[in-house]
BAVONU-209908 format. One record per atom (N, C-alpha, C): atom name; residue in one letter; x, y, z. Coordinates in steps of 0.05 Angstrom, whole numbers. Last residue first. Example, Ala and Ser with C-alpha at 12.3 -4.5 7.8 and 13.67 -1.06 7.14 Angstrom:
+------+------+--------+--------+--------+
: site : code :     px :     py :     pz :
+------+------+--------+--------+--------+
:    N :    s :    257 :    -45 :    142 :
:   CA :    s :    273 :    -21 :    143 :
:    C :    s :    258 :      1 :    157 :
:    N :    a :    264 :   -114 :    156 :
:   CA :    a :    246 :    -90 :    156 :
:    C :    a :    264 :    -66 :    156 :
+------+------+--------+--------+--------+
REM end
This chain:
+------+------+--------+--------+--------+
: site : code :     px :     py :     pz :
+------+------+--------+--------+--------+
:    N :    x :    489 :    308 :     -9 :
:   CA :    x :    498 :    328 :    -35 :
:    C :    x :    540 :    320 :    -26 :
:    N :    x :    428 :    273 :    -29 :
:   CA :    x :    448 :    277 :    -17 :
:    C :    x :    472 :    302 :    -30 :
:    N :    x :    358 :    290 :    -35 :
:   CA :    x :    379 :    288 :    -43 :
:    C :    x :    406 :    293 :    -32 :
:    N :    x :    307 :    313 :    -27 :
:   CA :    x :    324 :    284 :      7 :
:    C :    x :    347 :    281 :     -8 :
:    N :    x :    293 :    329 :    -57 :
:   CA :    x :    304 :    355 :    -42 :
:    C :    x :    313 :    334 :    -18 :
:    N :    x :    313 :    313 :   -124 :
:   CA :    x :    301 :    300 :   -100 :
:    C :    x :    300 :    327 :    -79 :
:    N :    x :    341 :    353 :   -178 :
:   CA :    x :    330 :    334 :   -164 :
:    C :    x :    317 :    332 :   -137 :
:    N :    x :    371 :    420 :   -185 :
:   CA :    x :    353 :    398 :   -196 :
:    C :    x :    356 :    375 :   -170 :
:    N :    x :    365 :    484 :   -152 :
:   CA :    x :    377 :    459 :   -147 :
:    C :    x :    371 :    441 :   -154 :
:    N :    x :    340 :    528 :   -163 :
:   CA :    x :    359 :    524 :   -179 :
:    C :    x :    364 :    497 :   -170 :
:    N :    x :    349 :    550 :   -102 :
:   CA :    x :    333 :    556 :   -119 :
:    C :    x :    353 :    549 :   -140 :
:    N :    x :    351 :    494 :    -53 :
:   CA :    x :    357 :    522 :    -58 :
:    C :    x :    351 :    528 :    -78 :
:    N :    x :    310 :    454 :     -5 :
:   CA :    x :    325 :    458 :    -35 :
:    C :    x :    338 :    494 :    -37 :
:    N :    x :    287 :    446 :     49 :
:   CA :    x :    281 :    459 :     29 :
:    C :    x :    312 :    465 :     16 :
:    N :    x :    262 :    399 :     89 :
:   CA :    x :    282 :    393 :     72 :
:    C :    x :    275 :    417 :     44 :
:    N :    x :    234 :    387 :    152 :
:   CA :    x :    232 :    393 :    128 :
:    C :    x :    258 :    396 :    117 :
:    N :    x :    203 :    327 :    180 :
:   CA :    x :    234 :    330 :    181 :
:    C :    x :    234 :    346 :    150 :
:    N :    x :    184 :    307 :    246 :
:   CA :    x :    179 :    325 :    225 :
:    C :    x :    206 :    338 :    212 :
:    N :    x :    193 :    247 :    285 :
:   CA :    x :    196 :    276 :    284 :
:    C :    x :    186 :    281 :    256 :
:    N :    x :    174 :    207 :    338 :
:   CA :    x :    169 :    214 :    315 :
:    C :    x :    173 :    244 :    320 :
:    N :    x :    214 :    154 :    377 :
:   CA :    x :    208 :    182 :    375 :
:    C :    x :    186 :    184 :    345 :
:    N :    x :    236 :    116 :    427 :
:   CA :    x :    214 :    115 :    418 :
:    C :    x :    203 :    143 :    407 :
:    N :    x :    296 :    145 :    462 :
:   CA :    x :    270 :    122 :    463 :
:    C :    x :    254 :    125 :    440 :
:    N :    x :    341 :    166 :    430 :
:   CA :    x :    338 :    154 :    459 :
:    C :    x :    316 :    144 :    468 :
:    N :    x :    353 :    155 :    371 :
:   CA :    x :    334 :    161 :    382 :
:    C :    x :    342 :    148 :    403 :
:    N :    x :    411 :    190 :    333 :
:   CA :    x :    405 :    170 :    354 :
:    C :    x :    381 :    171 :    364 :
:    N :    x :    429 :    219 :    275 :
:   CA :    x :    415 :    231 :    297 :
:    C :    x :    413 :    196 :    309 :
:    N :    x :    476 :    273 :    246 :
:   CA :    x :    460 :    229 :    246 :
:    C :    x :    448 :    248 :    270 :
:    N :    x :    512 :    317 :    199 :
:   CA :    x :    491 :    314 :    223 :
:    C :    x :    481 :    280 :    219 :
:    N :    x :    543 :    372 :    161 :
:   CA :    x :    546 :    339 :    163 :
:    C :    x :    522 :    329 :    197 :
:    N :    x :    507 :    405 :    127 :
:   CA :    x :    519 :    415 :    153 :
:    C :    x :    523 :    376 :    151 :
:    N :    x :    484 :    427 :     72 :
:   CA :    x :    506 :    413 :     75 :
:    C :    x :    516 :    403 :    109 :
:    N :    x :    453 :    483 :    111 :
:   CA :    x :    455 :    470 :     86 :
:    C :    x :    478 :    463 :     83 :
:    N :    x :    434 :    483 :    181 :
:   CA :    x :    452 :    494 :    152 :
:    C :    x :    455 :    472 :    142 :
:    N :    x :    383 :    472 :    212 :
:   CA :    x :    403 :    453 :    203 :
:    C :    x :    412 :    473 :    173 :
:    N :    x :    340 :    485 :    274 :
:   CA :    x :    350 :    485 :    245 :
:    C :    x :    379 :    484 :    233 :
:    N :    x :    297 :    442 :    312 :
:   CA :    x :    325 :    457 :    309 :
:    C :    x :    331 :    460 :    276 :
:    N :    x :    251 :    444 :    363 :
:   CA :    x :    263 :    447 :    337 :
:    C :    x :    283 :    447 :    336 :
:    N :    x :    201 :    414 :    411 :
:   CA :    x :    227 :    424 :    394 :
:    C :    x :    226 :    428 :    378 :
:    N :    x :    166 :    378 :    429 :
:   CA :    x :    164 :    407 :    424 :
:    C :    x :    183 :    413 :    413 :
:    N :    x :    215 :    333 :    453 :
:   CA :    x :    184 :    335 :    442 :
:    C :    x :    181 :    362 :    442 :
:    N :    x :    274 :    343 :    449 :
:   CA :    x :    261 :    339 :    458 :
:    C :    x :    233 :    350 :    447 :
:    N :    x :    351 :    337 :    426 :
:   CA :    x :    327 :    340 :    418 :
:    C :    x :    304 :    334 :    431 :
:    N :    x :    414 :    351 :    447 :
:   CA :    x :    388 :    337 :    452 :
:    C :    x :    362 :    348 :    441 :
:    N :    x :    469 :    354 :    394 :
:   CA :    x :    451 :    374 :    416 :
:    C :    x :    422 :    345 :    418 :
:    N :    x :    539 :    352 :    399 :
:   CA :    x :    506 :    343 :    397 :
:    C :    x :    488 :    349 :    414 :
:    N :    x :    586 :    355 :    345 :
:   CA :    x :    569 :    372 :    370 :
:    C :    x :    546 :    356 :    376 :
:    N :    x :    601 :    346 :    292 :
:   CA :    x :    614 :    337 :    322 :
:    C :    x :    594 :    342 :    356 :
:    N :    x :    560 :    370 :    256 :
:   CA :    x :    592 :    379 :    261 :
:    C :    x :    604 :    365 :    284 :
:    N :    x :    514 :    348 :    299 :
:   CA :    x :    516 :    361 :    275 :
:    C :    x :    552 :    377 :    283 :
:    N :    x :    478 :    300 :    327 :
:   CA :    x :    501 :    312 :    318 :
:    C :    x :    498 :    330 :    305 :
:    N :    x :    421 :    288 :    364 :
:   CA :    x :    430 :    296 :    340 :
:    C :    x :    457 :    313 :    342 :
:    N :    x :    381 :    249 :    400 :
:   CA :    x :    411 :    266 :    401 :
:    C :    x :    408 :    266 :    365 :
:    N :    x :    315 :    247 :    406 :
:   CA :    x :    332 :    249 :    398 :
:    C :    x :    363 :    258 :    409 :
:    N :    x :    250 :    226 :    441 :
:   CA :    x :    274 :    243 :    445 :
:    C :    x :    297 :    234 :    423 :
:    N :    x :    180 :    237 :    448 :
:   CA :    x :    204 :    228 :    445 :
:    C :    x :    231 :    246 :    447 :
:    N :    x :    142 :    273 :    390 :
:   CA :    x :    154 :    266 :    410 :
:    C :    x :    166 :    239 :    412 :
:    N :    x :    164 :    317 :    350 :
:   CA :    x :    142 :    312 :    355 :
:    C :    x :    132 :    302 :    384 :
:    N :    x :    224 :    355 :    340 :
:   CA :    x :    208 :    327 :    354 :
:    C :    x :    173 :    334 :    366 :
:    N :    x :    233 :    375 :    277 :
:   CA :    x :    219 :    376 :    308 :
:    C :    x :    213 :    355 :    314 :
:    N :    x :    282 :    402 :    239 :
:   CA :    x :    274 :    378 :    251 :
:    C :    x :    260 :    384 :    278 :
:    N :    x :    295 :    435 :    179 :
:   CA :    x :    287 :    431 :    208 :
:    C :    x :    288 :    405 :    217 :
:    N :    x :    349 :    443 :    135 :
:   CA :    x :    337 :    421 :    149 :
:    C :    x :    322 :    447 :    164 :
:    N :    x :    373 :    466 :     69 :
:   CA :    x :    365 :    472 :     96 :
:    C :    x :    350 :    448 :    115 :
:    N :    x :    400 :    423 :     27 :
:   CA :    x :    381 :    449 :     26 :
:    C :    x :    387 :    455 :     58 :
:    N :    x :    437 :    378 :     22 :
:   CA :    x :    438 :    406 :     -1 :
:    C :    x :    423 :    428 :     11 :
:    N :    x :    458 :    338 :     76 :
:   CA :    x :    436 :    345 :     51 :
:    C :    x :    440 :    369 :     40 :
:    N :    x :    501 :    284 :     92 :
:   CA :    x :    499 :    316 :     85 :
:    C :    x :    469 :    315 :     66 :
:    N :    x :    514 :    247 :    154 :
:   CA :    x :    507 :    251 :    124 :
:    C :    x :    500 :    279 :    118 :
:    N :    x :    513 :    194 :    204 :
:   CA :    x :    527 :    223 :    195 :
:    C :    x :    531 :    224 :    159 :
:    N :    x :    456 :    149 :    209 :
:   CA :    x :    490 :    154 :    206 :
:    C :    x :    493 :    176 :    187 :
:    N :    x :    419 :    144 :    254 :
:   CA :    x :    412 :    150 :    224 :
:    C :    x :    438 :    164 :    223 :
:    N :    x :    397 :     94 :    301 :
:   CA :    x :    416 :    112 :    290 :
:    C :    x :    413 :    113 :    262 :
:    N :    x :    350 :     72 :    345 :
:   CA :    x :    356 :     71 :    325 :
:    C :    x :    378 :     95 :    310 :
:    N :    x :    345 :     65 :    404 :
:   CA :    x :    371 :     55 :    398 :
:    C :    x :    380 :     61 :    366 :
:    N :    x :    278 :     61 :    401 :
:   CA :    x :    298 :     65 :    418 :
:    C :    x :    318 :     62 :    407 :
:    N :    x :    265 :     79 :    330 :
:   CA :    x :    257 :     64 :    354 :
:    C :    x :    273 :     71 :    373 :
:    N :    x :    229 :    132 :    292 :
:   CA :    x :    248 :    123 :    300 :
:    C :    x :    252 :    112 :    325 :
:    N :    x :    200 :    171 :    238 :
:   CA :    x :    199 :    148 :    259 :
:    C :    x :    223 :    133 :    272 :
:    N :    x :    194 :    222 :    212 :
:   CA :    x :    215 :    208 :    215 :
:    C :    x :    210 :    193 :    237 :
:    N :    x :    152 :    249 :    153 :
:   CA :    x :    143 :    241 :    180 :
:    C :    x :    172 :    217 :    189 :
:    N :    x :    180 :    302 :    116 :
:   CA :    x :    184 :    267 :    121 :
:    C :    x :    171 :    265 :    153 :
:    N :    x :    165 :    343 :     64 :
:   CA :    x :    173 :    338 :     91 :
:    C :    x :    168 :    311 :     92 :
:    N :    x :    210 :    387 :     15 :
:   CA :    x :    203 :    356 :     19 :
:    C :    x :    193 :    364 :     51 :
:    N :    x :    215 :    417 :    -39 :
:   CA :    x :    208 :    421 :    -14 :
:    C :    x :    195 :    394 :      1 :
:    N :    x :    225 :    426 :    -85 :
:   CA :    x :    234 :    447 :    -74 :
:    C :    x :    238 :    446 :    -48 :
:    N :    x :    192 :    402 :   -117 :
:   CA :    x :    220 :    398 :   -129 :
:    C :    x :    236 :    412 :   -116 :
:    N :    x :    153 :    369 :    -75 :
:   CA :    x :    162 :    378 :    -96 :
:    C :    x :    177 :    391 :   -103 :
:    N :    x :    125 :    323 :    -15 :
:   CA :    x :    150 :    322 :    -41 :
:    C :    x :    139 :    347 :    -62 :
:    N :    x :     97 :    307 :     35 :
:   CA :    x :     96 :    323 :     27 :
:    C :    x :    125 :    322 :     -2 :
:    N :    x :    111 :    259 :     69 :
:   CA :    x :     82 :    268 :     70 :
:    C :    x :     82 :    290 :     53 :
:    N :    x :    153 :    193 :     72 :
:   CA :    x :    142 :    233 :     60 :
:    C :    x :    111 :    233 :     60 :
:    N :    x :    156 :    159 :    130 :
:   CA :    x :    143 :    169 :    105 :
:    C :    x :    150 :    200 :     95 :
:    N :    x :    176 :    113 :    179 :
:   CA :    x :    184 :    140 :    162 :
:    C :    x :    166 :    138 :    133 :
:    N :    x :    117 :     75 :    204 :
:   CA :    x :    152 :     74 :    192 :
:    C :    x :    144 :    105 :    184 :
:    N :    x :     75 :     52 :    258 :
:   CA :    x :     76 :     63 :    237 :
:    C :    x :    109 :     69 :    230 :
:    N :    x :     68 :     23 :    300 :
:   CA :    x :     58 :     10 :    277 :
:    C :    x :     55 :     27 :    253 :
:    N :    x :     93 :     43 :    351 :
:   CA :    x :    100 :     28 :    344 :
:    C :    x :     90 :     19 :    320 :
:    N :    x :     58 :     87 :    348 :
:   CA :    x :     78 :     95 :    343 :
:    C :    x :     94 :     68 :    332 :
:    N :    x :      5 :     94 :    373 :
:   CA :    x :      4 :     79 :    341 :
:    C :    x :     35 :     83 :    336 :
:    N :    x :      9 :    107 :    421 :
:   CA :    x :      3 :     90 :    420 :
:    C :    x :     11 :     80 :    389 :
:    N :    x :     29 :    165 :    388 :
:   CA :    x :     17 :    159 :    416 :
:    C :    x :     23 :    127 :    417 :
:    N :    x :     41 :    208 :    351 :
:   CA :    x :     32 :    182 :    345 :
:    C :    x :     16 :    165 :    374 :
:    N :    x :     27 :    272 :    347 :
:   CA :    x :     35 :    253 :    371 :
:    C :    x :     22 :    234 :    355 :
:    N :    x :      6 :    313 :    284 :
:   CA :    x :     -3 :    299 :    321 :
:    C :    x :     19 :    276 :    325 :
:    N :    x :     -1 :    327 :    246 :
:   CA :    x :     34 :    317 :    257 :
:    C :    x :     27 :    316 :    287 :
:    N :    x :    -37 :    315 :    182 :
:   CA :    x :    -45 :    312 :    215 :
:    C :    x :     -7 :    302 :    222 :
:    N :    x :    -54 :    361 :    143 :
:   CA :    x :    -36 :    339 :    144 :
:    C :    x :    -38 :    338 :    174 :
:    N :    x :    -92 :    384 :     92 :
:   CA :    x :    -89 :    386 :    115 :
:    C :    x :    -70 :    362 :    123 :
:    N :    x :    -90 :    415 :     24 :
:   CA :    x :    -94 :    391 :     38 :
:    C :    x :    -81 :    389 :     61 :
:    N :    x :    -64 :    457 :      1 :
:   CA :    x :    -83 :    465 :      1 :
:    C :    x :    -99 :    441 :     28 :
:    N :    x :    -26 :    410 :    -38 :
:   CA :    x :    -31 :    443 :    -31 :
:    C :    x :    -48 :    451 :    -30 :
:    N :    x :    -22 :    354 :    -10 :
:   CA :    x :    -24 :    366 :    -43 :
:    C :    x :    -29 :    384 :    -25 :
:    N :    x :     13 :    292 :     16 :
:   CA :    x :    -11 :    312 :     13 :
:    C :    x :      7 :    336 :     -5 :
:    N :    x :     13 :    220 :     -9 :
:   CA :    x :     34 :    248 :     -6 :
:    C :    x :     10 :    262 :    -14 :
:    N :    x :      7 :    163 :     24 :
:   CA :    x :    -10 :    193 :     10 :
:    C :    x :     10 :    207 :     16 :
:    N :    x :     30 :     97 :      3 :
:   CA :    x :     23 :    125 :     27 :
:    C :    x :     26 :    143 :     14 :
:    N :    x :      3 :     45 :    -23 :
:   CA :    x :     30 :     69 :    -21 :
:    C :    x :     19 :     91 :     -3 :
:    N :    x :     17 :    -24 :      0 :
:   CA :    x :      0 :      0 :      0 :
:    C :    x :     18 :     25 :      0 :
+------+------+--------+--------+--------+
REM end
């Protein structure tokens, strides 16, 4: 079954998984040629190894908790949060328990392909 990427204009629910946390994976919820967001699921212990993207990041924890590197550094991520992420910035992140975050990804102008594109 493919999962709905929402359209402009169309409402997108980033409520707290709660309970359903365990029975749902990482998705895009949003893709075009400029502007990606990714609902990022992630278990206790799970690690997303040090990598570069082209555009700008956010990342909010929805909830749950993260460490996220970036450049060596690592800052704790907690439910309510944000943090924003210079373009190229090298960054992994570790979930310390059971998290879902919101993960936007905007391109620079001019930039062909994917906006989850590595650079």
């Amino acid at each position: 079954m493919a999962l709905m990427h929402y359209k402009p204009g169309q409402a997108m629910p980033v409520a707290p998984l709660g309970t359903q946390l365990a029975l749902v994976t990482t998705h895009a919820l949003l893709k075009t040629p400029s502007l990606e967001l990714i609902r990022l699921v992630m278990r206790a212990g799970d690690v997303l190894p040090p990598h570069q993207v082209r555009g700008e990041l956010t990342l909010q924890c929805i909830e749950g908790e993260v460490e996220v590197t970036m450049d060596g550094k690592v800052c704790l991520l907690r439910a309510h949060e944000l943090l924003l992420m210079s373009p190229s910035v090298q960054h992994g992140l570790r979930a310390n328990i059971d998290s879902s975050l919101l993960l936007t990804i905007q391109l620079p102008p001019g930039t062909p392909g994917s906006a989850s594109s590595t650079g």
